[in-house]
C-alpha positions as CSV (number, residue, x, y, z in Angstrom):
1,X,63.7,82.4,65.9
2,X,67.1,83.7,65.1
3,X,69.8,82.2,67.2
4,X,71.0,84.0,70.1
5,X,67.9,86.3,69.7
6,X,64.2,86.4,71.6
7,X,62.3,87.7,68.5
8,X,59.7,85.4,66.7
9,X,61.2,86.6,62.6
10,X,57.9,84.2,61.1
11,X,57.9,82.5,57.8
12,X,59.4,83.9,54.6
13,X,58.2,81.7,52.4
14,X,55.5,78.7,51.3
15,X,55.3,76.8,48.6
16,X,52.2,73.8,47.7
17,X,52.7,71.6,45.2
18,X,50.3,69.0,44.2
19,X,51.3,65.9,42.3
20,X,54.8,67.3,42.3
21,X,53.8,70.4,40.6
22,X,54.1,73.9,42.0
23,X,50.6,75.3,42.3
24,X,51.0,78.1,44.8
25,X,53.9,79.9,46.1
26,X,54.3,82.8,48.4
27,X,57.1,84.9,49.6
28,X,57.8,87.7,51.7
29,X,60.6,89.9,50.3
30,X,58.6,93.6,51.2
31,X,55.5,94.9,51.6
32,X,54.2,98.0,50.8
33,X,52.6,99.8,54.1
34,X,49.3,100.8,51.7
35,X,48.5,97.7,51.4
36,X,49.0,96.4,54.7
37,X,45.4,95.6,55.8
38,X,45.2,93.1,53.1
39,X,47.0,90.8,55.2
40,X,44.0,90.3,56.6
41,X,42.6,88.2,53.4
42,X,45.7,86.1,53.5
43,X,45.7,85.0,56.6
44,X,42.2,83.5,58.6
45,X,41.0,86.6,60.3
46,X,38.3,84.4,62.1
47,X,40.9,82.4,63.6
48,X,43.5,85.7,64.4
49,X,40.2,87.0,66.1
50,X,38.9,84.1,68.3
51,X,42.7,82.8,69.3
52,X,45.0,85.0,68.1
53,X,46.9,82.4,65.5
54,X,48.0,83.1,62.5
55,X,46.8,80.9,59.4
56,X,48.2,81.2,56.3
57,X,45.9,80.7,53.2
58,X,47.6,78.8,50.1
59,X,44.9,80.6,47.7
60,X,44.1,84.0,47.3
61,X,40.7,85.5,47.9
62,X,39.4,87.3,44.7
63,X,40.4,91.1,46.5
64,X,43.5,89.9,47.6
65,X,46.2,92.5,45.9
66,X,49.3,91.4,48.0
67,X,52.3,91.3,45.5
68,X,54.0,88.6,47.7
69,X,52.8,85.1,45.0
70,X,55.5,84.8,42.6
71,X,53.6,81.3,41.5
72,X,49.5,81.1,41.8
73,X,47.6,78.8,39.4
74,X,44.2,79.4,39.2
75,X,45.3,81.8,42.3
76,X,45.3,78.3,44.2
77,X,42.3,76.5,44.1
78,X,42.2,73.1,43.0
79,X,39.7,71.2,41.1
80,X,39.8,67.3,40.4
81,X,38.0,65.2,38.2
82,X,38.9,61.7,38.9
83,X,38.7,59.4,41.8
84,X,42.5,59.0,42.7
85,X,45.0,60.0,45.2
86,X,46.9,63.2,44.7
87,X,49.9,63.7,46.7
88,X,50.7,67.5,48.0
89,X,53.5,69.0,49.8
90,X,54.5,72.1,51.8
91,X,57.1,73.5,51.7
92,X,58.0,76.4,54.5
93,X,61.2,77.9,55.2
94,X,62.9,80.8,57.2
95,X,65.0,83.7,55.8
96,X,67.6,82.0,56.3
97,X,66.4,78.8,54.0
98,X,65.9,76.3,57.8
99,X,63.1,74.4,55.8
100,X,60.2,72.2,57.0
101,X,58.2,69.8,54.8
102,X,55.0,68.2,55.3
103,X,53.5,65.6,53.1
104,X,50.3,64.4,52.9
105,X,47.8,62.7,50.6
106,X,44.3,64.3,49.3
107,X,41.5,62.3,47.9
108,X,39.0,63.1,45.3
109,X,35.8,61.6,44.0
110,X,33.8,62.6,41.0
111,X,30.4,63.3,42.6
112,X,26.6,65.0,40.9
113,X,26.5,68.8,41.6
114,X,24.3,69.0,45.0
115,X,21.3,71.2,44.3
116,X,21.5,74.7,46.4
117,X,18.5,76.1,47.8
118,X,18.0,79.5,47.4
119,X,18.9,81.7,50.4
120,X,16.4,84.2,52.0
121,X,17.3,87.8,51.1
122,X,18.5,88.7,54.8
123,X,21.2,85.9,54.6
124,X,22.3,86.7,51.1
125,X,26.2,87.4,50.4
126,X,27.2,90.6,49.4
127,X,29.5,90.9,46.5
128,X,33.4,91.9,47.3
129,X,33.1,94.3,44.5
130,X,30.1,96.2,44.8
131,X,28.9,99.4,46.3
132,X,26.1,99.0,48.7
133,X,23.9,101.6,50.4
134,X,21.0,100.0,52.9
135,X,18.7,102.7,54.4
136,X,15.5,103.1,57.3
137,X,13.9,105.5,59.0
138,X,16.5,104.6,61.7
139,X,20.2,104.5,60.0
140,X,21.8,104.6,56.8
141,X,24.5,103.1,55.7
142,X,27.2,103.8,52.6
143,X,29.9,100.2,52.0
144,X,31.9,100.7,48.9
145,X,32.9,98.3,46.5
146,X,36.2,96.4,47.8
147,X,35.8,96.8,51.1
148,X,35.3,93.2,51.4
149,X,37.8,90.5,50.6
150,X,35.3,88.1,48.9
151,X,31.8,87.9,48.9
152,X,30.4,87.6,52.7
153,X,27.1,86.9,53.7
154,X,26.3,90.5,55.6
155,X,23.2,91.2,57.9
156,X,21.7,94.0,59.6
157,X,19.2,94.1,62.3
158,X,18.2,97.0,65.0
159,X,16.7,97.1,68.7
160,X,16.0,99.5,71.4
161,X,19.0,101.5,72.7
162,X,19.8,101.5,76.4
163,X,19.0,104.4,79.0
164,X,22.5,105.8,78.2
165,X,22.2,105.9,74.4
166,X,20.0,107.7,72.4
167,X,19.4,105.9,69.3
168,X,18.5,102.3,68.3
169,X,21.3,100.1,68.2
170,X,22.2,98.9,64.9
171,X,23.7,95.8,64.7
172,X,26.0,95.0,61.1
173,X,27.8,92.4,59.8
174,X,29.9,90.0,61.9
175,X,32.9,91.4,63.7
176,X,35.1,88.2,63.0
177,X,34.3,89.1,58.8
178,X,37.5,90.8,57.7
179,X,37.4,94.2,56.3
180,X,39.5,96.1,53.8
181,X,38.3,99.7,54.1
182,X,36.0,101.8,55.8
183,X,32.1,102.7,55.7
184,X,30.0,105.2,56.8
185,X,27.1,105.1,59.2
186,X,24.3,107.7,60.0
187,X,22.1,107.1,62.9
188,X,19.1,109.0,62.9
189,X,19.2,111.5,66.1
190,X,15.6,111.6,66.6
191,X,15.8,110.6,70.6
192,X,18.4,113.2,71.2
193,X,18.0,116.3,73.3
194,X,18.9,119.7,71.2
195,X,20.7,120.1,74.3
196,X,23.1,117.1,74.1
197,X,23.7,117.9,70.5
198,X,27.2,119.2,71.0
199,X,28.2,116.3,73.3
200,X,27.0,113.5,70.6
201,X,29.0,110.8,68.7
202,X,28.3,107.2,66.9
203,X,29.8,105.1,69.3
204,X,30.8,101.6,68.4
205,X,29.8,99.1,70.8
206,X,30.8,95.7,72.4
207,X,28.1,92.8,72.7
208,X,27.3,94.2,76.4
209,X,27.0,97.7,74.6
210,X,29.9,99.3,76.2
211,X,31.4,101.6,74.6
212,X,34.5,100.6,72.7
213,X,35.4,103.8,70.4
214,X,33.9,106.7,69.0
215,X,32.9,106.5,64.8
216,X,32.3,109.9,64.5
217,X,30.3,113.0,65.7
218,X,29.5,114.4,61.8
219,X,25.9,116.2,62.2
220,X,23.4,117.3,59.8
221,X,19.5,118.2,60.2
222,X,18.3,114.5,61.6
223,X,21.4,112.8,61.8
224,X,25.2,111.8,63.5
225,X,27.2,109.7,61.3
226,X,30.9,108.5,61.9
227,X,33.0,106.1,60.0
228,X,34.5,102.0,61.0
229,X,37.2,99.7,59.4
230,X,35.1,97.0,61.3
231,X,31.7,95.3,61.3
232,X,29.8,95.5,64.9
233,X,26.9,97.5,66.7
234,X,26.5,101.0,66.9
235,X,24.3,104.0,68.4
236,X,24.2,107.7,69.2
237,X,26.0,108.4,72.6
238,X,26.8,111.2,74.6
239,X,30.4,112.8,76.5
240,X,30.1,115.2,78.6
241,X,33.2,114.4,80.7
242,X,36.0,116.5,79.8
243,X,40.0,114.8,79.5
244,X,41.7,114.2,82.5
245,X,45.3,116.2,83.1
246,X,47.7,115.2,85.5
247,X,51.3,116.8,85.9
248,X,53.8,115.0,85.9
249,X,56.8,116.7,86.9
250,X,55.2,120.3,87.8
251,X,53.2,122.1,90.8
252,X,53.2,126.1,91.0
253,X,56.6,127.6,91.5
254,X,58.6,124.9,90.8
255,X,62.1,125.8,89.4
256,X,63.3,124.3,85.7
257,X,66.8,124.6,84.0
258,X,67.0,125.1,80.8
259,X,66.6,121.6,78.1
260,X,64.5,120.0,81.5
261,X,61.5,118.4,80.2
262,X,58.2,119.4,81.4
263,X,55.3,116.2,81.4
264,X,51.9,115.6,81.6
265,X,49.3,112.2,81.4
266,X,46.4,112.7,79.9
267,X,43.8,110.5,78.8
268,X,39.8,110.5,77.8
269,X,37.8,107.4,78.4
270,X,34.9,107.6,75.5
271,X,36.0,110.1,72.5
272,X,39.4,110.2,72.7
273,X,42.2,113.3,72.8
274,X,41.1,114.9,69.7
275,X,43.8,118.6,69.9
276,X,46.1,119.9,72.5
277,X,48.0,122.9,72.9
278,X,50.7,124.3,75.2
279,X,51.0,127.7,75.9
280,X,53.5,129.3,77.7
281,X,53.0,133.5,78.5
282,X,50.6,133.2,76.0
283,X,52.6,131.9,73.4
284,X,52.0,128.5,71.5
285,X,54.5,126.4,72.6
286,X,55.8,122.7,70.4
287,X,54.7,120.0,73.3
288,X,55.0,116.1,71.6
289,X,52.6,113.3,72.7
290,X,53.4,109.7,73.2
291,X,49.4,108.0,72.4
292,X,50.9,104.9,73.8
293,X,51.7,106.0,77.5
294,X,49.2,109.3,77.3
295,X,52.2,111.1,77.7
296,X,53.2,115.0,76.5
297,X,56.1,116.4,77.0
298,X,58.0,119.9,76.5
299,X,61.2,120.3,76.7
300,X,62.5,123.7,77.8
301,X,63.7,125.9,75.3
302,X,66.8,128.1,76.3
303,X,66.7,130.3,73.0
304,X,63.0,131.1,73.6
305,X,62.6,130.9,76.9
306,X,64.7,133.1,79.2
307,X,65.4,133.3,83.3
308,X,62.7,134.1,85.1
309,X,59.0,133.7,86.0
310,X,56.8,131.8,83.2
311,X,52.9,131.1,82.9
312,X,51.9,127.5,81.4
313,X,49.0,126.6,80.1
314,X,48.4,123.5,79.2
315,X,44.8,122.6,77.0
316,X,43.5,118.9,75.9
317,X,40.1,119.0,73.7
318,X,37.9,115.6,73.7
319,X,36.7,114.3,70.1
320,X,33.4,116.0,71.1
321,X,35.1,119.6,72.0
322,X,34.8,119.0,76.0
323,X,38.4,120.7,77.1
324,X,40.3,121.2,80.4
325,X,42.9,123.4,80.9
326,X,46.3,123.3,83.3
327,X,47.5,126.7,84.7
328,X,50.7,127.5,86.9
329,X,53.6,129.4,86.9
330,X,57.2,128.0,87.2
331,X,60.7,129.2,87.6
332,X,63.5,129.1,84.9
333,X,66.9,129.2,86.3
């Protein structure tokens, strides 16, 4: 922490050393935005998950691409072949070069290779670096090469949907598994009403099968598929709710001067705003949206807007096309 300041500024840099020798060093001069998610790989996403702590690794994971390791032998992993002592040492500091050391002491014994028994095939790892594509009657699935860190042991399994969903649910991978791009999913629609067709997405689910986000709504002749940055369990849902608009600042009639802003809230619980558009006699209007608050506002143009009595429409469109639309007139001063 920065004296005189409340922010938390973190570690800039680490180094290991083992028997006095520098094995792995990392250090945090920039990052480039692109490859931001592989953070993930180079700290413990299990950990980040389950108590929101940050780890750092002192070896890399074979997709880690992060140019922040000006040193990395054997991209840190050690290997001894002798029974002795070997002493290591971190090394962390702050921008600012406030340092912290920790010493300690690791042991290591020359030991006979134990024998491995061979896994079944629904617990075997999938490779970091290879494309995979597992189909049944009931989804498909398409997992590029890299999307994985290092090689994870990945499993899939399906079981009745619930009386709001209408697909299996599909259950992949482990959710505390770190991820480094996206997939694709197609669940097959074959429980679906024509009728509910335009209101259908892949929804991603939590383990009591709420809802959580919505994948996709991409159709074809038997399927939905959607897309995820995440393991976790998935099925066919329906929205037939369209967004909620509430004015902020505005009620029929009320008078404006010109540069007032105009607001609204607006928010969709399962598919999300997907397009909105503000209309004002007729005419598109610019109207910007805050995601974080669910917050639009306009901001009353004098050079486009002149004296007088206006029409407003305001429209919000789900990510399933469900829409609701804001009408009233105001008065410009």
């Amino acid at each position: 922490m920065l004296s005189g300041s409340a922010n938390k500024c973190g570690i800039y840099s680490i180094e290991l050393y083992v028997d006095d020798s520098l094995i792995q060093h990392q250090q945090m001069d920039k990052l480039d935005f692109n490859k931001g998610r592989f953070i993930n790989c180079h700290t413990d996403f299990r950990q980040f998950q389950r108590a929101k702590s940050s780890i750092h690794k002192c070896y890399l994971e074979p997709n880690n691409k992060l140019p922040i390791y000006p040193v990395s032998q054997n991209r840190g992993k050690l290997s001894f072949r002798d029974n002795k002592a070997h002493p290591i040492r971190f090394v962390v500091k702050d921008v600012y070069g406030n340092t912290s050391v920790l010493n300690d002491t690791v042991y290591s014994t020359v030991a006979q290779p134990a024998r491995v028994k061979a896994k079944p095939e629904t617990e075997k790892e999938w490779a970091w670096n290879r494309r995979y594509n597992p189909k049944t009657a009931d989804y498909e699935i398409d997992f590029p090469a890299e999307c994985l860190f290092r090689n994870e042991p990945v499993k899939i399994s399906d079981k009745p949907g619930t009386p709001n969903l209408y697909s299996r649910i599909v259950i992949f991978g482990d959710d505390e598994i770190a991820m480094n791009g996206s997939y694709t999913i197609k669940l097959n629609r074959r429980n679906l009403p024509d009728s509910l067709l335009p209101f259908a997405f892949v929804a991603q689910l939590n383990e009591n099968n709420r809802i959580t986000r919505m994948a996709g709504n991409k159709r074809d002749a038997t399927s939905i598929g959607g897309t995820a940055r995440t393991f976790g369990r998935f099925a066919i849902a329906i929205d037939t709710v369209s967004p909620t608009i509430s004015p902020v600042n505005i009620a029929e009639g009320k008078e404006f001067y010109p540069l007032q802003t105009i607001s609204f809230s607006s928010s969709d619980a399962l598919t999300g705003i997907e397009a909105y558009n503000l209309y004002i006699d007729n005419t598109w209007a610019l109207i910007s949206y805050d995601a974080k608050y669910d917050r639009f506002s306009y901001t009353i143009d004098p050079g486009k807007i002149l004296p007088g009595v206006h029409r407003l429409q305001f429209v919000v469109t789900d990510g399933v096309g469900n829409s609701r639309t804001f009408e009233c007139n105001f008065l410009l001063r």
